[in-house]
C-alpha positions as CSV (number, residue, x, y, z in Angstrom):
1,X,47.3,122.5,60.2
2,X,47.7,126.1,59.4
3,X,51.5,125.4,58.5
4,X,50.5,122.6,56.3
5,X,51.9,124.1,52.9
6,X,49.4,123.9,50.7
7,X,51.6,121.4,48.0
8,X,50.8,118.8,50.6
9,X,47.3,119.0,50.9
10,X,44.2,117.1,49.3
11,X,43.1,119.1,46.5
12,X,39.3,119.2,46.4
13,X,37.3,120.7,43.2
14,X,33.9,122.0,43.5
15,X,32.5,121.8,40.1
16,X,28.7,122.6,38.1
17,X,26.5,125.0,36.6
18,X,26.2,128.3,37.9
19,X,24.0,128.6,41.3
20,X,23.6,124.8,41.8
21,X,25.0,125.8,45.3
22,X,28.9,125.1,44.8
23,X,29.8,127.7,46.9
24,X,27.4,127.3,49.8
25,X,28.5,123.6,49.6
26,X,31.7,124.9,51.0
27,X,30.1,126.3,53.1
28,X,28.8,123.6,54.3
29,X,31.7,121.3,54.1
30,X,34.0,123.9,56.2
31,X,31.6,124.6,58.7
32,X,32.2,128.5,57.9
33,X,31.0,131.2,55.5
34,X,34.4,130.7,53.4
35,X,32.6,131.4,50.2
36,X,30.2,134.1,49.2
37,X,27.1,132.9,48.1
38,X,24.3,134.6,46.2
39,X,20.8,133.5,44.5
40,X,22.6,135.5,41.5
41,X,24.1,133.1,39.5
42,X,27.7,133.8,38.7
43,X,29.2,135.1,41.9
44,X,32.0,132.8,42.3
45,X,34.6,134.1,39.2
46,X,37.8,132.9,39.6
47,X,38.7,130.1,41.6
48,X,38.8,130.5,44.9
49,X,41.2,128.6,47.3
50,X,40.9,128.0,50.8
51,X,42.9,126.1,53.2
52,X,41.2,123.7,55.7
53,X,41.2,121.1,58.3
54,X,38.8,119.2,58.0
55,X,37.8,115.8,59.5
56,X,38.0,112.8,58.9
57,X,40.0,114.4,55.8
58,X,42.8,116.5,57.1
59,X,44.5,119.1,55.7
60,X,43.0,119.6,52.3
61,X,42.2,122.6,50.0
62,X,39.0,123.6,48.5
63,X,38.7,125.2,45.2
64,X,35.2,127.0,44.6
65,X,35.2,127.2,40.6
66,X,32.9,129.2,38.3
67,X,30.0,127.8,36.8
68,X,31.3,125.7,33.6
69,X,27.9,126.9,31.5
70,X,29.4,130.9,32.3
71,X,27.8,132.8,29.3
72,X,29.7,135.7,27.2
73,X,33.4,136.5,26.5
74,X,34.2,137.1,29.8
75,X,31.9,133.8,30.5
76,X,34.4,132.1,28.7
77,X,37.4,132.9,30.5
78,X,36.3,132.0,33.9
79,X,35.4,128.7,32.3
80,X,38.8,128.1,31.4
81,X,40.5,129.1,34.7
82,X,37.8,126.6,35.8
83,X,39.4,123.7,33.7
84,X,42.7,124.7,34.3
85,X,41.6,123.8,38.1
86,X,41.3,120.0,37.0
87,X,45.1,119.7,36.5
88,X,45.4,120.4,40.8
89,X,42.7,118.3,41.5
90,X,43.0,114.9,43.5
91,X,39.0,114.5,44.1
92,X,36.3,116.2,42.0
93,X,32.8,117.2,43.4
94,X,29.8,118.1,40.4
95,X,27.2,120.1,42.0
96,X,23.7,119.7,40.3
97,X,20.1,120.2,42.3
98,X,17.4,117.9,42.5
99,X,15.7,118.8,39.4
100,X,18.9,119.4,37.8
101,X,18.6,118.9,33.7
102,X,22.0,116.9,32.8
103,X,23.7,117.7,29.9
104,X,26.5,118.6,28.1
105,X,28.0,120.7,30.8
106,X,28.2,117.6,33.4
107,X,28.6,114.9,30.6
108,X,31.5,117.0,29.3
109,X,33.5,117.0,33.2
110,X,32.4,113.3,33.8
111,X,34.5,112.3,30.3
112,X,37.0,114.7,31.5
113,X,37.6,113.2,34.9
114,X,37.3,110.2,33.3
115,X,39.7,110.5,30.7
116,X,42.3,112.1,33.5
117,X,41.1,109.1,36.0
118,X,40.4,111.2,38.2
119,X,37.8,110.2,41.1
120,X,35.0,112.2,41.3
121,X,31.1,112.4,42.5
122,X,28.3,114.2,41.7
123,X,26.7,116.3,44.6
124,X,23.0,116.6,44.5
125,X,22.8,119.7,46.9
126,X,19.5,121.2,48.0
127,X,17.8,118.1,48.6
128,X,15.5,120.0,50.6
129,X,13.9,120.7,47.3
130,X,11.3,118.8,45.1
131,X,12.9,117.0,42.0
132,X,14.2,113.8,40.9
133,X,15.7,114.7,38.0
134,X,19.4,114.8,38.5
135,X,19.1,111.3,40.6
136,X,17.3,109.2,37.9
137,X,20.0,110.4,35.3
138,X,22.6,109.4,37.8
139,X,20.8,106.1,38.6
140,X,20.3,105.2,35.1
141,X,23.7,106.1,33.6
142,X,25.4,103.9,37.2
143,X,27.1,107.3,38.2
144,X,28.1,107.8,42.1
145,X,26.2,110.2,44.1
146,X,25.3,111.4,47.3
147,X,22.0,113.7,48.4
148,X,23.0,116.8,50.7
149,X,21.6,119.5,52.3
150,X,24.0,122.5,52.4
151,X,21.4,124.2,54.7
152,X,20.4,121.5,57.2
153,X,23.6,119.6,56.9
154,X,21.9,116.6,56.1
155,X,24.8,114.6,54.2
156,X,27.5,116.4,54.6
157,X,29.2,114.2,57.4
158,X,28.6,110.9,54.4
159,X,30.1,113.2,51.9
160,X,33.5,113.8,54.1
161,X,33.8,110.6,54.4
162,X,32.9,109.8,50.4
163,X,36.1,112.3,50.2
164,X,38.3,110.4,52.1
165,X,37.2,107.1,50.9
166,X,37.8,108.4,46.9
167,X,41.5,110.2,47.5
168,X,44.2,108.6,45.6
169,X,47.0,107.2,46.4
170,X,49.4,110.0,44.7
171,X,47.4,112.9,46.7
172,X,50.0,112.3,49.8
173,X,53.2,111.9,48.3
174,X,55.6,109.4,49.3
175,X,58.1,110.6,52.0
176,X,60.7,112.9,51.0
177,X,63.6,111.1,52.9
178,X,61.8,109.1,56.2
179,X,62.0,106.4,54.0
180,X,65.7,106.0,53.5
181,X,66.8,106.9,56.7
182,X,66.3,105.3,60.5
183,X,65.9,107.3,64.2
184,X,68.9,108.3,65.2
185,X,70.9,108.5,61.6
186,X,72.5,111.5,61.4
187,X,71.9,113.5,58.0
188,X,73.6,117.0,56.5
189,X,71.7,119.5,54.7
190,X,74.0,121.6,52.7
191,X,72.0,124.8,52.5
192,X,73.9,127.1,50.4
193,X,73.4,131.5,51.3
194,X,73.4,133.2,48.3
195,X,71.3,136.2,46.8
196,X,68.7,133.8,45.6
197,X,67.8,132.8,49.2
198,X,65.2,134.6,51.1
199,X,66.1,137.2,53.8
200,X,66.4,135.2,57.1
201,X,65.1,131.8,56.3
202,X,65.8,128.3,54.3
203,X,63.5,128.1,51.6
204,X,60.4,125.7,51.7
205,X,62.3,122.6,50.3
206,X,64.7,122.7,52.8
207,X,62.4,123.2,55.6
208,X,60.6,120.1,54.8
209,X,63.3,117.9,54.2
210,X,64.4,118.9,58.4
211,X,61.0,118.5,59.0
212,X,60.9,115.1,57.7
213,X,64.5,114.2,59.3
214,X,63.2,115.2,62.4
215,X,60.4,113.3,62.4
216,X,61.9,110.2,62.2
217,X,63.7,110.8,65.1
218,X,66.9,111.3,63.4
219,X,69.5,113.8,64.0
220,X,70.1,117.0,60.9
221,X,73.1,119.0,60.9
222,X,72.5,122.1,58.6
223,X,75.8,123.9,57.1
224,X,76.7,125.6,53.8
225,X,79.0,124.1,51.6
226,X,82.0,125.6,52.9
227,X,81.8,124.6,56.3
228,X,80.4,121.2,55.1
229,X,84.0,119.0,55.5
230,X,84.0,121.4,59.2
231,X,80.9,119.8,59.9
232,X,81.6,115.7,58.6
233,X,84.9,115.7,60.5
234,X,83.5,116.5,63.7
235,X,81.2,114.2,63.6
236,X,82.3,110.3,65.1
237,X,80.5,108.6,62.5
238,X,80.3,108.9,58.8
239,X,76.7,110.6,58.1
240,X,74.0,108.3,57.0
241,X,73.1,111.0,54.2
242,X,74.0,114.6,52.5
243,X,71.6,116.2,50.9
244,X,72.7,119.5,49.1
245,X,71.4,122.4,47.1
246,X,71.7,121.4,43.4
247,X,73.7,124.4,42.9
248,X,76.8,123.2,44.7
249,X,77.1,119.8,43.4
250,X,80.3,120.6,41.9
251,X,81.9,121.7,45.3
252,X,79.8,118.8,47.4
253,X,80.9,116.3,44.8
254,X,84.9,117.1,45.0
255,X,84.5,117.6,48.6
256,X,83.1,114.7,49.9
257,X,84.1,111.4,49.9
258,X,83.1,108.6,47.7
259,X,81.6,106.6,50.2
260,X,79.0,109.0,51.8
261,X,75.9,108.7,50.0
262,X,74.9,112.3,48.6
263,X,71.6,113.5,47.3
264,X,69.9,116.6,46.7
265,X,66.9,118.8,47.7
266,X,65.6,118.3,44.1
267,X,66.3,115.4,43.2
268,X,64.1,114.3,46.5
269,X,61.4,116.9,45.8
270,X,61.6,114.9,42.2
271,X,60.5,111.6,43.5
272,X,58.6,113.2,46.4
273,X,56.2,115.5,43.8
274,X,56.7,113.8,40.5
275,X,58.2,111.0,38.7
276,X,61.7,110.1,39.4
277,X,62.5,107.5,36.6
278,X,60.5,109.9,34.0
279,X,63.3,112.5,34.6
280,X,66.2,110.0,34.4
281,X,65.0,109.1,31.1
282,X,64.0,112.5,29.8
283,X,67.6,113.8,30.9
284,X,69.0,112.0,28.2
285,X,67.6,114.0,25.5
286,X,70.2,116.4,26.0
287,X,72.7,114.2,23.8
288,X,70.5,114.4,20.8
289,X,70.1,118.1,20.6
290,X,70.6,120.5,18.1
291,X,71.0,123.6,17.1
292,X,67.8,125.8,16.8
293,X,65.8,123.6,19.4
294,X,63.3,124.7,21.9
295,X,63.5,124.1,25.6
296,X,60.6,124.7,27.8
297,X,61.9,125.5,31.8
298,X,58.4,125.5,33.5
299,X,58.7,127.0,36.8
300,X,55.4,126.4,39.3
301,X,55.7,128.9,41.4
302,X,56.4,132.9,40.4
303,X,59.4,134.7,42.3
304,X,61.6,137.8,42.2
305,X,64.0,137.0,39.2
306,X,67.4,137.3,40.5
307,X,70.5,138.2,38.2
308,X,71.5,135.0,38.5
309,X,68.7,132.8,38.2
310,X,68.3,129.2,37.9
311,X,65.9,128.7,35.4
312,X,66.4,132.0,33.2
313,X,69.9,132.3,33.8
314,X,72.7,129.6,34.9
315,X,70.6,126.6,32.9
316,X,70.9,127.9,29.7
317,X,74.9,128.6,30.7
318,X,75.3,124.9,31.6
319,X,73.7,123.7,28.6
320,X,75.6,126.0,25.9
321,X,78.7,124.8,27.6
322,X,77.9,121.3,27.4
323,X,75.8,120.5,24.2
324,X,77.7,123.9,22.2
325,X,74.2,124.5,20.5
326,X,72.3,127.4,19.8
327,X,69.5,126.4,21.9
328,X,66.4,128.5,22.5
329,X,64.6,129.0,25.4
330,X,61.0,129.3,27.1
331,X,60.3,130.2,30.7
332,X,56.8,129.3,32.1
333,X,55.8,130.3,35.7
334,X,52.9,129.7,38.0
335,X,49.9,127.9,36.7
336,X,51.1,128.8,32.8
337,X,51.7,125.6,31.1
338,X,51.7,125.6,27.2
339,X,48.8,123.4,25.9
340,X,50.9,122.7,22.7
341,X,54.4,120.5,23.5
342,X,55.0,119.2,20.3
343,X,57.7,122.4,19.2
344,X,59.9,121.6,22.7
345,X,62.9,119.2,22.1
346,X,62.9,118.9,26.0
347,X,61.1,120.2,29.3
348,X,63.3,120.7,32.4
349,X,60.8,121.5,35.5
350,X,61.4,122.8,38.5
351,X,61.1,120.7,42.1
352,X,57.6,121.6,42.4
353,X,57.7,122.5,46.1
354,X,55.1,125.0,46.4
355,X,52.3,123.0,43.9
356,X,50.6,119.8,44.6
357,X,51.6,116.4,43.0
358,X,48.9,116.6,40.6
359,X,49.8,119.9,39.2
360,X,53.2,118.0,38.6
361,X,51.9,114.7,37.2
362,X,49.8,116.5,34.5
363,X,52.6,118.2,33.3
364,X,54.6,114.7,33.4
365,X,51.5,113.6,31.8
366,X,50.7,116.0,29.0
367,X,54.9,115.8,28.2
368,X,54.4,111.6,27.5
369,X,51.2,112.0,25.6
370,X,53.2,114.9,23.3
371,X,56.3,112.4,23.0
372,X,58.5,115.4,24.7
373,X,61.1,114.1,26.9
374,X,61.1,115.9,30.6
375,X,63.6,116.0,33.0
376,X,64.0,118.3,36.2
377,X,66.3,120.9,38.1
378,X,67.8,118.5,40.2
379,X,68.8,115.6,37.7
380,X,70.0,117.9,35.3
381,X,72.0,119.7,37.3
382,X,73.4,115.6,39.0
383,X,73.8,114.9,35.2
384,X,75.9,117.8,34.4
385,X,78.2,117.3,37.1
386,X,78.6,113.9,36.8
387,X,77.3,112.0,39.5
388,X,73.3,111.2,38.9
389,X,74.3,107.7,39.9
390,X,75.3,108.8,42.8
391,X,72.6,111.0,43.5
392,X,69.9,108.4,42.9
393,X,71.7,105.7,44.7
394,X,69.6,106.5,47.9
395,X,66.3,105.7,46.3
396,X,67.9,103.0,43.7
397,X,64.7,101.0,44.6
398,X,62.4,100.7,41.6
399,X,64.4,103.1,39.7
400,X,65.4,102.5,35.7
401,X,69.3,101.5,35.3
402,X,71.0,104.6,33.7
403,X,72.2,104.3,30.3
404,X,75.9,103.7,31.0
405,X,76.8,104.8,27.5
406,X,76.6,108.1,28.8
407,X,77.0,107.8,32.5
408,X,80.4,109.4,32.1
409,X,81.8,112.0,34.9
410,X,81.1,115.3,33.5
411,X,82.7,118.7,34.6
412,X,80.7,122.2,33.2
């Protein structure tokens, strides 16, 4: 559990006024005092994460939120780091008390969750207390709820289980590559050392995808791209797959022969975290752009900025040597995600390794609702070089058909 990264676990908001017992419902929940709590209302300011295993649920993380009727300026601002909590959140939880007035605040998340189709349920904690305020509301208006008792307990084993029942389908992603290959294939994982990589160790995306091989029962042999031909000649049998480092396409790509399917870490990490056929379509944008046009690279995750840098660096290089515009550029990272789309000609995201699918599929989301076409790292980079349709082949399954008008081989 405690290696579980936390992309791949069930996001769980805790959400209400201040002091309806959010935090101690954690509490609760975790069977540890994981979240301060305090008659003062207000204690909890920013969100606060914590990583669990928690039965029947799994792995999951909780995300204690401030109270969205936070008062003042600084009220304000915890109330949007609140909201901004939605866009990671596979199941929501609204905390009111028994004699809990229900208003605005509440009606306000329920059209939210709503409108995001979102599951959620409203908590009434404290039952322990006199009221039935909160439950008559709920009751009259035909909105789910459960009764707890973050001090005796009493609920909390149905409310687990109301979790489980309410997660969505997208909150565990669909395999990364377990699903294209069979025990005993043998796969390649062309892990490329360069500055960018961290001091003794593969980077999380490549971890996973041998994790996942492995799993299967199937057999990984991990190389860099120079030694890769080393490594497919002494093999007796043509690999079932190679999956490479978007990087070194171009050296993969003239390396290896036509008839060994190819793939990358991205490109699996796109279909794995977001929307695969949203970033084939989005990727064609790049024919119809000109000069003086905004692209957004939003990064979700913040990291040392090396001199050569993917998103900040060798992208922009790639694209002035292939569309010859004056192009401008935008660099999100983290949780930053502009709230206003509508100036960007095109958004090219990263894999999304160390963020949850949700986080992704909001921003896939929010870039459809604005009309802004979206592509990522990985099928740009296929694109560039030439060979997306070879680099989708493995998960041709319910993908879109490229546009062959431009389905050309490309060289950078």
């Amino acid at each position: 559990m405690y290696r579980t990264p936390a992309s791949n676990r069930l996001h769980i908001g805790i959400f209400g006024k201040r002091n309806t017992g959010k935090s101690s419902l954690i509490n609760a929940i975790t069977g540890q005092s994981t979240a301060i709590v305090s008659d003062v209302a207000g204690t909890t300011t920013d969100p606060v994460y914590k990583a669990m295993e928690i039965l029947p649920i799994g792995p999951c993380m909780l995300i204690d939120t401030a109270g969205i009727d936070d008062e003042g300026m600084l009220g304000e601002e915890r109330v949007k780091r609140t909201l901004v909590v939605l866009r990671k959140t596979d199941v929501g939880l609204i905390t009111v008390e028994p004699d809990t007035r229900i208003d605005n605040f509440e009606e306000e998340m329920v059209n939210t969750f709503r409108g995001k189709k979102l599951p959620f349920l409203f908590v009434i904690n404290k039952c322990e207390l006199p009221g039935e305020r909160a439950q008559k509301y709920l009751e009259k208006n035909k909105i789910d709820f459960i009764k707890v008792s973050s001090k005796t307990k009493d609920g909390i084993d149905e409310l687990k289980h109301k979790i489980m029942d309410m997660a969505p389908g997208h909150w565990s992603p669909v395999p990364l590559v377990a699903d294209i290959i069979e025990p005993k294939d043998t796969v390649i994982l062309v892990c490329p050392i360069d500055n960018a990589m961290p001091q003794g160790r593969l980077i999380l995306p490549q971890v996973q995808v041998l994790r996942d091989v492995l799993d299967i029962n199937a057999t990984a042999f991990v190389t860099k791209e120079t030694e890769l031909m080393d490594c497919v000649s002494a093999l007796k049998e043509k690999p079932k797959l190679v999956i490479t480092d978007s990087q070194v396409f171009e050296t993969v790509r003239d390396a290896l022969p036509g008839d060994i399917p190819l793939t990358s870490f991205s490109t699996v990490f796109a279909r794995h975290k977001g929307d695969l056929n949203a970033y084939i379509k989005g990727v064609y944008a790049l024919e119809k752009l000109k000069d003086g046009d905004e692209i957004l690279i939003a990064e979700a995750c913040t990291h040392h900025v090396q001199p050569e840098d993917i998103g900040r660096t060798k992208i922009p290089t790639w694209l002035m040597h292939y569309t010859k515009k004056e192009l401008h550029y935008e660099v999100t990272a983290g949780g930053d995600f502009p709230e206003d789309l509508a100036r960007y000609k095109l958004i090219i995201s990263c894999g999304g390794c160390m963020v949850n699918r949700r986080e992704i599929m909001h921003r896939i989301e929010k870039a459809a609702s604005a009309g802004v076409p979206i592509t990522n790292y990985g099928v740009l980079m296929a694109y560039l070089s030439g060979i997306l349709q070879r680099v989708i082949e493995p998960f041709k399954n319910g993908l879109v058909k490229l546009d062959m008008e431009f389905d050309k081989t490309r060289r950078t």
